[in-house]
N, C-alpha and C positions, 0 to 999 in steps of 0.2 A: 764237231764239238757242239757241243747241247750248251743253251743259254743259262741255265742253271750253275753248269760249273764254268762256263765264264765271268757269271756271277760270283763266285767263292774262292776266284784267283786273288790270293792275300801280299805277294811277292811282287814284285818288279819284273812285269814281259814284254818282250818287245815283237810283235808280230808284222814282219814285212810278208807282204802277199805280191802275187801278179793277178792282174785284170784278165792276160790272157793264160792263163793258166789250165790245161787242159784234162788237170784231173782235178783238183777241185776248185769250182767255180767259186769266181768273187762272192754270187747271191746266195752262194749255200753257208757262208761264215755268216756268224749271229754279229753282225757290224754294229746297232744299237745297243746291245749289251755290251758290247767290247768299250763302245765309246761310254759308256754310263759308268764305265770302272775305270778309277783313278789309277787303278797300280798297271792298268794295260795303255801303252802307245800301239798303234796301229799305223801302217806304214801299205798304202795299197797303191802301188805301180801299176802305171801302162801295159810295160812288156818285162819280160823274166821266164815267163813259161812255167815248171815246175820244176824247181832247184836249177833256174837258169843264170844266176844273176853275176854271169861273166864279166872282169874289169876290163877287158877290153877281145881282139879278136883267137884268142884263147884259154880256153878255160886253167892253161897252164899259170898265167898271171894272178889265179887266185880270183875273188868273189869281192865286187864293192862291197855287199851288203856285209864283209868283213870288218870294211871301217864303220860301217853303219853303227854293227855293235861294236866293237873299240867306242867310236863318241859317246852311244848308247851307257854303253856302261862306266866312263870316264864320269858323266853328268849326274848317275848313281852315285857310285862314290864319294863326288865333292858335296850330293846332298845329305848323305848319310855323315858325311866329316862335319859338315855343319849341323846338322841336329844333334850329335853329340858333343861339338862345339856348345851349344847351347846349352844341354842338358848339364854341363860342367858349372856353366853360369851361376845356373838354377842351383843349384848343389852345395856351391862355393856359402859358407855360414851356416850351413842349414848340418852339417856334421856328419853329412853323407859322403861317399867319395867310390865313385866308380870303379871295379874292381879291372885290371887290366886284359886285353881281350887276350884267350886262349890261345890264338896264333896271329901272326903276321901276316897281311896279303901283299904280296909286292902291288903300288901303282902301275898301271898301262899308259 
């Protein structure tokens, strides 16, 4: 992935990497471009290998970096509930009023 279009990630990403990862290396990701953008967290581990990131001694148990994103995107959410939390605030007198959103998402 080219520094360019890590540059013009406008959404919420969460990139967890392995250190030992044997097809693509840590040094080949644009890591200062990743960090210079506010909408990318960056999550770079020890050990994992390449889609290794077992909860425990099988891969039947399912992938920590499962909860990883659950918290990941739980802490999404609660900031998005409160900027439009706010954005209501802002609103309230002003004779504007937010129109209600398309569909429901269930909470995680």
């Amino acid at each position: 992935v080219g520094e360019g279009l890590v540059r013009r990630v406008a959404r919420p990403l969460l990139v967890v990497h392995a250190r030992d990862d044997p097809v693509v290396p840590v040094w080949s990701l644009p890591l200062a471009a990743m960090a210079s953008n506010p909408h990318i967290v960056t999550a770079i581990t020890r050990h994992g290998g390449h889609i290794g990131y077992t909860a425990g001694a099988t891969p039947l148990l399912g992938a920590w970096t499962d909860r990883v994103l659950v918290h990941y995107l739980r802490a999404i959410l609660a900031r998005e509930e409160e900027r439009e939390g706010r954005e209501q605030g802002e609103m309230r007198g002003s004779g504007c009023r937010r129109l209600p959103p398309l569909c429901e998402h269930s909470k995680l």
